[in-house]
SENUMAR-253175 format. One record per residue: residue in three letters; x, y, z of N, C-alpha, C in turn. Coordinates in steps of 0.001 Angstrom, whole numbers, plus 500000, padded with zeros to 6 digits. Atoms other than C-alpha are relative to their C-alpha. Layout:
BEGIN
   res     n_c1     n_c2     n_c3    ca_c1    ca_c2    ca_c3     c_c1     c_c2     c_c3
   Ala        X        Y        Z        X        Y        Z        X        Y        Z
...
This chain:
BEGIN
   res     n_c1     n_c2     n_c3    ca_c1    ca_c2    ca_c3     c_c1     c_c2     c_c3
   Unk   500011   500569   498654   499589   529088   472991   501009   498858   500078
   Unk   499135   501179   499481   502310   526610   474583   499024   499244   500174
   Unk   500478   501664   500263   501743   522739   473263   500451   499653   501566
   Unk   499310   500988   498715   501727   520966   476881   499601   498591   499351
   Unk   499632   500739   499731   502727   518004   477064   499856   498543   501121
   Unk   501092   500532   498601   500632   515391   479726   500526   498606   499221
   Unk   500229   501961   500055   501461   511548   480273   499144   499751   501000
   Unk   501187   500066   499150   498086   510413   481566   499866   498616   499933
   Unk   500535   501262   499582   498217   507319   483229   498950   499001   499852
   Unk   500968   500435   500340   495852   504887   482642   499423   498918   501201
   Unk   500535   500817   498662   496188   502375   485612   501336   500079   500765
   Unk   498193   499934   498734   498992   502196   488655   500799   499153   499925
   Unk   498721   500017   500452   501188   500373   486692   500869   500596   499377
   Unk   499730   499085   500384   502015   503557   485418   500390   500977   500817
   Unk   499590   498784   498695   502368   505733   488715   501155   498921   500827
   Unk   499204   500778   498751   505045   505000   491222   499937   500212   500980
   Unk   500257   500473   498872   505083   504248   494585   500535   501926   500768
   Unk   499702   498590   499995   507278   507912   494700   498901   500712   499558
   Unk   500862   498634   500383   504668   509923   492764   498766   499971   501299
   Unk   500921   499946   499192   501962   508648   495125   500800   500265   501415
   Unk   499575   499487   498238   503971   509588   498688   500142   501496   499589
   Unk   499800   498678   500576   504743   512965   496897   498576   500697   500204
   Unk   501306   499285   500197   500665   513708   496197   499992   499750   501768
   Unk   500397   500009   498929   499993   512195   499603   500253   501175   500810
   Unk   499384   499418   498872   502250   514339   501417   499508   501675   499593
   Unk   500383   498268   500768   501142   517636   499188   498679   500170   500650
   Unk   501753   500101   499336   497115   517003   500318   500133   499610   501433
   Unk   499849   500346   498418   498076   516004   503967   499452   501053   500494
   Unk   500572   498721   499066   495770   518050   506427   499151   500707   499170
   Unk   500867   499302   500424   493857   519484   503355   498343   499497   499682
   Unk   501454   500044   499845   489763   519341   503069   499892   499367   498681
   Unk   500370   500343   501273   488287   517448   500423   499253   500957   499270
   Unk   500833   499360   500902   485621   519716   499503   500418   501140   500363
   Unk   499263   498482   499939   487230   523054   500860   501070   500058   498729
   Unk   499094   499380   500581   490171   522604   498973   500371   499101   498277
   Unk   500200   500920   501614   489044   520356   495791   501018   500092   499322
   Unk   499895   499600   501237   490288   522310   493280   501470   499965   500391
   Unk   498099   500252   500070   494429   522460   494981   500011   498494   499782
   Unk   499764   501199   499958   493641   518782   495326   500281   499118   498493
   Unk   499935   500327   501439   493070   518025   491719   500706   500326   499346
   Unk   498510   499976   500558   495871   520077   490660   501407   499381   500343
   Unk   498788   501228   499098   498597   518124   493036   500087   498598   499141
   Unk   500565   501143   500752   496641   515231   491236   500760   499876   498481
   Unk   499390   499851   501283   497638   516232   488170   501299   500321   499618
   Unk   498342   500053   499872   501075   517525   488731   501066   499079   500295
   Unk   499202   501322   499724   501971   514128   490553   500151   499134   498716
   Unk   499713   500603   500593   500950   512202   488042   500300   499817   498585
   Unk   500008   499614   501068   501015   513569   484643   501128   500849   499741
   Unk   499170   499244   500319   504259   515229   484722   499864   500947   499213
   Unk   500348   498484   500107   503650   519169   484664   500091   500264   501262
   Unk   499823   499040   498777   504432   521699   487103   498577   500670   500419
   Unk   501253   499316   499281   501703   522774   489216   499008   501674   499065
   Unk   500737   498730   500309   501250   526246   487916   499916   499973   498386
   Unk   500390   499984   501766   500843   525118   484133   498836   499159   499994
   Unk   501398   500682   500166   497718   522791   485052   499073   501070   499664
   Unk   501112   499309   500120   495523   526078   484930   499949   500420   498168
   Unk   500431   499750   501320   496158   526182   481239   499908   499140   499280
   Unk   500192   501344   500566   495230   522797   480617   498361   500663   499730
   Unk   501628   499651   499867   491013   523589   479281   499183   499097   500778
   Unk   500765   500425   499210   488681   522915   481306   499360   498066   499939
   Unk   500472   501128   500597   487203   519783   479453   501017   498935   499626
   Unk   499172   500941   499879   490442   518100   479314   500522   499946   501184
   Unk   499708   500643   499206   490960   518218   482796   498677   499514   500935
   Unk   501272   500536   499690   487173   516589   483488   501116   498491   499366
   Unk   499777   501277   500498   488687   513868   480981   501364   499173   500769
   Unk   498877   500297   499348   491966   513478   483006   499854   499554   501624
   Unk   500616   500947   498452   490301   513272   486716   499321   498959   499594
   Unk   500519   501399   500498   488320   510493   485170   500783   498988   499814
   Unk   499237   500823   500442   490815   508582   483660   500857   499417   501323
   Unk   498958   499937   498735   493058   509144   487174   499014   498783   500675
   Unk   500857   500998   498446   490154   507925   489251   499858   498759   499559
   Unk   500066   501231   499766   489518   504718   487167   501383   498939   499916
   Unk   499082   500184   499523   492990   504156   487740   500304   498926   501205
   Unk   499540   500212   498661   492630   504076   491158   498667   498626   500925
   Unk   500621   500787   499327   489844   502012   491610   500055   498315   499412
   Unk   499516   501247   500239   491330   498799   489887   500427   499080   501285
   Unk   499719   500860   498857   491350   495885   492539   501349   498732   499721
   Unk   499070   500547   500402   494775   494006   492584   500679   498710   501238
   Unk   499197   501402   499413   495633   490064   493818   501137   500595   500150
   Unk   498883   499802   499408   498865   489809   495577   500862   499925   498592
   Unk   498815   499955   501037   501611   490927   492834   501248   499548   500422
   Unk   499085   500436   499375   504563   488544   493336   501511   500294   499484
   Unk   498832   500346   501125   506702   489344   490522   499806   501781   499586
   Unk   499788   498804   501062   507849   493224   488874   501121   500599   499745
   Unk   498557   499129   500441   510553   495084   486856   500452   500293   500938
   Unk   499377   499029   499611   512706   497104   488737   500964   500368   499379
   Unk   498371   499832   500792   515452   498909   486177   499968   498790   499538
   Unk   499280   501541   500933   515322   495412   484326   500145   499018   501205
   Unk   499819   501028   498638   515654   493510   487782   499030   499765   500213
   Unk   501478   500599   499399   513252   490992   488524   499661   499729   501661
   Unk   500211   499557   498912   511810   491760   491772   499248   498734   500519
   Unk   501061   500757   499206   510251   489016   493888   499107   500352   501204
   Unk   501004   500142   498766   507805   488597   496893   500527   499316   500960
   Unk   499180   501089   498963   509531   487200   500242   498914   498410   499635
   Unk   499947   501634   500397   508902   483271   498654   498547   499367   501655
   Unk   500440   500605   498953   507361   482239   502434   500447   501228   501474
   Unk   499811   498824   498660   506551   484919   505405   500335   499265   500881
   Unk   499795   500403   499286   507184   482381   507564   501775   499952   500133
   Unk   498946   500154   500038   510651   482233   506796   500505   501345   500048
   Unk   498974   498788   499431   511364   485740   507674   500992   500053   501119
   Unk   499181   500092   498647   514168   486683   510196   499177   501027   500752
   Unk   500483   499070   498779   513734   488820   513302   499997   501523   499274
   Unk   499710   499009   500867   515488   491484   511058   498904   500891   499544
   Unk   500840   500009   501193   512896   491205   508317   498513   500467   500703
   Unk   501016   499981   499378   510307   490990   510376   499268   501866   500732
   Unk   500070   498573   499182   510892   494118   512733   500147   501013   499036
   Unk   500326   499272   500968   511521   496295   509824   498580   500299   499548
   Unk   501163   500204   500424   508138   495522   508231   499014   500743   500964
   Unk   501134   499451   498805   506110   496416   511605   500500   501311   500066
   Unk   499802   498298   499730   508211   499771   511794   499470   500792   498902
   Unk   500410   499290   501186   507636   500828   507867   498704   499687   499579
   Unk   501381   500863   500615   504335   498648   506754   499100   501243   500575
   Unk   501436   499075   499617   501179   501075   506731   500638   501472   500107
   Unk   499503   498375   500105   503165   504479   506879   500508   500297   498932
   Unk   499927   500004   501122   502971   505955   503408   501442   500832   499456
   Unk   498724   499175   500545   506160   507852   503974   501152   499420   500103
   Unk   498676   500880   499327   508227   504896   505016   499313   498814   498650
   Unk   500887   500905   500438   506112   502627   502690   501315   499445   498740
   Unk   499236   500426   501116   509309   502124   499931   501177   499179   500889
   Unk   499760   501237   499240   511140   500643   502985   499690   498595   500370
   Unk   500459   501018   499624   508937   498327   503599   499844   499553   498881
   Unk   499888   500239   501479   508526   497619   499925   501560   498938   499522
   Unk   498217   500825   500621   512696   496656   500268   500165   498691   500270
   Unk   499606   501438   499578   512154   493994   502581   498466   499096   499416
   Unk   500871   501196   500456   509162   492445   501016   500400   499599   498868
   Unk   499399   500527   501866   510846   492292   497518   501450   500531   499654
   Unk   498833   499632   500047   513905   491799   496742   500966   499432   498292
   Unk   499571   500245   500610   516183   490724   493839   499362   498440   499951
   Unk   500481   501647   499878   515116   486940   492276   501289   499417   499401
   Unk   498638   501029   500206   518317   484680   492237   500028   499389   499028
   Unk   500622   501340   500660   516685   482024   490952   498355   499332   499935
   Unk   501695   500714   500363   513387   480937   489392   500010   498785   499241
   Unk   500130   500955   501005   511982   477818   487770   498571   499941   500546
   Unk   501503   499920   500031   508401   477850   487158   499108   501059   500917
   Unk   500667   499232   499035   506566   478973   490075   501129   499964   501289
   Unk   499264   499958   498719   509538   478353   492544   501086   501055   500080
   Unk   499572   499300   500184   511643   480794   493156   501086   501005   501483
   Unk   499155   499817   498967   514496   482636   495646   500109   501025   499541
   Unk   499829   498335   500655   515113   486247   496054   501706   500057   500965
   Unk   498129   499596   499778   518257   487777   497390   500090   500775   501465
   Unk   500294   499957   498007   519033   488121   501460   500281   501665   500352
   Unk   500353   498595   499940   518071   491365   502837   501383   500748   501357
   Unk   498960   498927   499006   520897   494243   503618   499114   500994   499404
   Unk   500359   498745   499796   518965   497075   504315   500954   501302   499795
   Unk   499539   499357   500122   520490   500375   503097   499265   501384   498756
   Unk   500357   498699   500144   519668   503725   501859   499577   500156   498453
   Unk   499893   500135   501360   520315   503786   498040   498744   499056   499473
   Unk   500939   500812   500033   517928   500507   498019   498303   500519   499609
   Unk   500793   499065   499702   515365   502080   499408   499220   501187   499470
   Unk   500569   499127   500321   514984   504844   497742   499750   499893   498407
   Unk   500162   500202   500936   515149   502772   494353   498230   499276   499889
   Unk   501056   500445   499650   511845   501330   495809   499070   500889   499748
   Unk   500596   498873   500025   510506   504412   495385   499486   499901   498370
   Unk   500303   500460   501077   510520   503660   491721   499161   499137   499666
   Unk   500335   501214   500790   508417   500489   491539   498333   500236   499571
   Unk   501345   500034   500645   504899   500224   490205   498581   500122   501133
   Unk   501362   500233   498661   501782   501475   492721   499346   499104   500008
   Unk   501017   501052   499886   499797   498583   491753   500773   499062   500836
   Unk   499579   501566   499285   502273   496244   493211   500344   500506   501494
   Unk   499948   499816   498581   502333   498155   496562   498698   499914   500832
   Unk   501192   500023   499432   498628   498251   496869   499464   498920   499721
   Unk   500437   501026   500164   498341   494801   495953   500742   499458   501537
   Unk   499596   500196   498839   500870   494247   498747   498988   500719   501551
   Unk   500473   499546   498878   499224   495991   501398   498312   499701   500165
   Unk   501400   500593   499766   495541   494913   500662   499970   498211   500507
   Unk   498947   501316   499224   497260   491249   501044   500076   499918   501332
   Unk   499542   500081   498070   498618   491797   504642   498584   501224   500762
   Unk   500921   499048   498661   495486   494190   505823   498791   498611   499963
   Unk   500897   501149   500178   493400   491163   504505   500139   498907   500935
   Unk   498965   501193   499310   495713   488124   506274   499509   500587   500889
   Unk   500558   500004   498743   495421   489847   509265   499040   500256   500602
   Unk   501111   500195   499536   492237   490486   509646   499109   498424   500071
   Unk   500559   501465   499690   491421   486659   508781   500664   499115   500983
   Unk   499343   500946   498721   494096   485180   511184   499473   500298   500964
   Unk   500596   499431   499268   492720   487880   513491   498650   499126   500887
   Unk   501222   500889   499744   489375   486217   513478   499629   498442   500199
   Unk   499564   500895   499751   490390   482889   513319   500587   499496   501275
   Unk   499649   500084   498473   492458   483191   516644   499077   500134   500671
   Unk   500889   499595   498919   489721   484588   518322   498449   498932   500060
   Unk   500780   501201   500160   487345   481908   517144   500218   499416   500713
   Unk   499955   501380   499531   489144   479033   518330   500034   501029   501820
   Unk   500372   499247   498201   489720   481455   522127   498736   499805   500587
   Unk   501441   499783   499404   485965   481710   522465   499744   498450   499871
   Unk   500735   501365   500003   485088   478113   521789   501262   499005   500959
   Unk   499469   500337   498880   488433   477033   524619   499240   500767   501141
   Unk   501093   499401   498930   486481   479502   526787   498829   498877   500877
   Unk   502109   500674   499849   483147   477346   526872   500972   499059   500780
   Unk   499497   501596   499197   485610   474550   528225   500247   499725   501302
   Unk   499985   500223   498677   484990   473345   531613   501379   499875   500533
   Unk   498644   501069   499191   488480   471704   532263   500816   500901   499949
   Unk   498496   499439   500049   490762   474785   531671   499663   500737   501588
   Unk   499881   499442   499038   492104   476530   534580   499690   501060   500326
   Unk   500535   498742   500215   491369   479897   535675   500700   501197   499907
   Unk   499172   499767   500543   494340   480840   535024   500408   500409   498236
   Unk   499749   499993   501229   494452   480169   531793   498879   500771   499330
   Unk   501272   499185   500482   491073   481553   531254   500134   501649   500334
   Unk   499736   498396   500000   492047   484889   532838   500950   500435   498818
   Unk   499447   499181   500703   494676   484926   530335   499688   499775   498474
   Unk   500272   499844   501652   493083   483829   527181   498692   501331   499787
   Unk   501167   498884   499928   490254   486332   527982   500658   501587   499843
   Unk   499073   498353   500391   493150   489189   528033   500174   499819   498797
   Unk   499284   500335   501408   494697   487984   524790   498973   500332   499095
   Unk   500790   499532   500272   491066   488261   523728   499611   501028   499779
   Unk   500737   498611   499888   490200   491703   524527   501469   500804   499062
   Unk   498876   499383   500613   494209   492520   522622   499469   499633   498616
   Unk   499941   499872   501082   493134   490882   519581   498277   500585   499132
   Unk   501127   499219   500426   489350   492680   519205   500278   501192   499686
   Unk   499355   498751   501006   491463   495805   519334   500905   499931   498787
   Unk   499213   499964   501124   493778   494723   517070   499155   499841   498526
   Unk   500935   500351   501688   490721   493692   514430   499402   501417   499514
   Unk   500721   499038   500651   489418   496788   514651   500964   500778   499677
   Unk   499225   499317   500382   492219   498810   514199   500607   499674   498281
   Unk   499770   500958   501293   493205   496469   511057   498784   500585   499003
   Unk   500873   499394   500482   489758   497373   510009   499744   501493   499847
   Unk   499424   498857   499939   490381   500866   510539   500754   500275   498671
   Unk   499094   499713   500676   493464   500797   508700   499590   499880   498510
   Unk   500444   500874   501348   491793   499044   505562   498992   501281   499598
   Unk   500912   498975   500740   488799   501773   505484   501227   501133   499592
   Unk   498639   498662   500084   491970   504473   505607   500101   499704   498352
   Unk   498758   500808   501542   493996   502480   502670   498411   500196   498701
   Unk   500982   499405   501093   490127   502862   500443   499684   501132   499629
   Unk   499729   498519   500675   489848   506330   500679   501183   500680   499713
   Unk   498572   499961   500622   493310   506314   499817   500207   499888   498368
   Unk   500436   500472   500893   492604   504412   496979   498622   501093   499362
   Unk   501228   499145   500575   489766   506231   496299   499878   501669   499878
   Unk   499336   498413   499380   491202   510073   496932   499661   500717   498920
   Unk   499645   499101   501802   491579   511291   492817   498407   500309   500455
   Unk   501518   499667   500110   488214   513406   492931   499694   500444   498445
   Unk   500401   499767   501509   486147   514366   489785   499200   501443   500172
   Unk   500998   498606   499407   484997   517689   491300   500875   501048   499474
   Unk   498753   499117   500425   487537   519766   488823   499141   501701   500283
């Protein structure tokens, strides 16, 4: 019998940001429990480098031990990662969101949360580091371009799903925060009614926006949570 050959990940500093848009896009539209068993092979083809149609001669009992291993992979919880390889290039974290441009900014809202654009948005949150000393540190000013981009594709899943639990987090606490201080100007006799008609709109924009945020966040767990053990 043909020796295969399996690199079996152990946590998603081992998968890349490419292998996971690859599985995504392979299981898109398919059933969890209808179609298990293609799901677990995709699973295994993404990340264990092997071609699809040689997983069925993996035995049975080593691919029980391999969805296991995948899934506790995937359920590792990861602080904001500010710092990783790329090719030997040290990759930073935009230093201060506040100091984004318009550029930077509008990019982010077009790619952020879409897993097929997700190495775009990856370009402008991290970029080359100039210069470090200790914890301070400067990355390198963002020209958007193609090649980039698709080297993003390369970087480490943990540090994209550390990124994106980060910003689904943030905005759900600024979220709530704004809408705090709104409701307690509300109660206030002295504002106009003007102003009250329009903090009461702004209101009803950012309840949808929490839930949708919240939304997005249950999405991004069964995302996280997808590798099944149902071989």
């Amino acid at each position: 019998m043909e020796e295969l050959k399996l690199i079996v990940p152990d946590s998603l500093e081992e998968i890349s940001l490419g292998q996971y848009q690859y599985y995504l896009g392979a299981i898109k539209g398919k059933d969890e429990v209808k179609d298990a068993e293609f799901i677990n092979k995709k699973l295994i083809e993404a990340f264990c480098g092997i071609e699809y149609d040689l997983v069925d001669k993996i035995p049975y009992r080593d691919i029980e031990r391999l969805l296991g291993v995948l899934k506790m992979a995937f359920e590792k919880d990861y602080d904001l990662i500010r710092h990783f390889k790329l090719l030997d290039v040290d990759m930073g974290f935009i230093p201060k969101l506040d100091d984004m441009s318009l550029g930077e900014y509008i990019d982010v809202e077009n790619y952020f949360g879409n897993w097929d654009d997700m190495h775009k948005a990856m370009a402008v949150l991290y970029r080359p580091v100039n210069f470090r000393s200790k914890e301070r540190y400067t990355i390198a000013p963002y020209e958007p371009s193609d090649e980039i981009n698709e080297l993003m594709k390369e970087m480490p899943l943990s540090v994209v799903m550390s990124c994106t639990l980060f910003f689904y987090n943030l905005g759900i606490e600024l979220s709530a925060t704004t809408l705090n201080f709104m409701e307690k100007t509300l109660q206030r006799e002295d504002i106009t009614s003007q102003v009250r008609m329009a903090l009461e709109k702004s209101g009803d924009g950012i309840k949808v926006s929490m839930r949708l945020l919240r939304e997005m966040s249950e999405d991004l767990m069964k995302l996280r949570h997808s590798p099944s053990t149902n071989a």
